[in-house]
N, C-alpha and C positions, 0 to 999 in steps of 0.2 A: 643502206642498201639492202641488210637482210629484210628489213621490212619490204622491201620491193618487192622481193622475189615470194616474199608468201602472199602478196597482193595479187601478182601474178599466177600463182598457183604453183611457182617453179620451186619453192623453199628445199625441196627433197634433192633439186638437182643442180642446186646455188655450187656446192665446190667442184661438183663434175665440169659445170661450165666454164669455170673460171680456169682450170686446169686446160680445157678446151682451149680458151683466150691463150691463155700461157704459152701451150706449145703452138698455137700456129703462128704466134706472133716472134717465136722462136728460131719455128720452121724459114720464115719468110725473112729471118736476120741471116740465117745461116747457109740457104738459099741464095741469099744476093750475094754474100760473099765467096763462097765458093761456086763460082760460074759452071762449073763442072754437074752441077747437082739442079739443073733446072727442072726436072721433072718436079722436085722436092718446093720449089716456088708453085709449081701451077695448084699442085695438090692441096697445097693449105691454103693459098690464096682464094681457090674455089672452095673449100670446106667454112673457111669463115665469111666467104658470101654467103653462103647457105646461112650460117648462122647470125649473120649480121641481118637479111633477111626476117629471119626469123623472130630476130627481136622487133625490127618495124610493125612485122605482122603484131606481136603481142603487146607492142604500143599502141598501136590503132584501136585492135579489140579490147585495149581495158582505159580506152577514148583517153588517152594524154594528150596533150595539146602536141601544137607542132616545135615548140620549145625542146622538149624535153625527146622525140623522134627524131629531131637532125641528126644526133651526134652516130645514131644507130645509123641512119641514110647514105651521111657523110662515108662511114665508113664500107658499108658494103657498096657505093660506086668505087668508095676509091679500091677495095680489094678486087671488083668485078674490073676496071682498068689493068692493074697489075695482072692477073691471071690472062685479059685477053694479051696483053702485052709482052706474057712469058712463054704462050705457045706459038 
């Protein structure tokens, strides 16, 4: 995977993102549990569409097949469902 990310040109900001990953995938555990805190689902469910996006985008521009682009797909529909689903 680091070789990825300097393929991509991201190497400088490989642990930022993945901290990124971390907590929205945190957000959105801690979110569903406490029903009281829905603001807190919508915000990171849209932040990591943004960035699940994002990676599409930088799958396409550095031409990976569509193999290796679903898992990034898969998950920004499925984050863009939950976010329209929490407000």
């Amino acid at each position: 995977m680091h070789s990825e990310y300097s393929r991509w040109g991201y190497n400088n900001l490989r642990i930022f993102l993945a901290w990124c990953q971390l907590l929205g995938g945190c957000g959105l555990i801690i979110g569903m549990l406490h029903l009281s805190l829905n603001p807190l689902i919508s915000i990171t469910s849209f932040l990591l569409t943004i960035m699940m996006l994002t990676a599409v985008y930088t799958r396409i521009k550095s031409k990976d097949g569509l193999l290796l682009t679903l898992p990034s797909l898969f998950y920004s529909i499925l984050n863009t469902i939950i976010f329209f689903q929490s407000i």
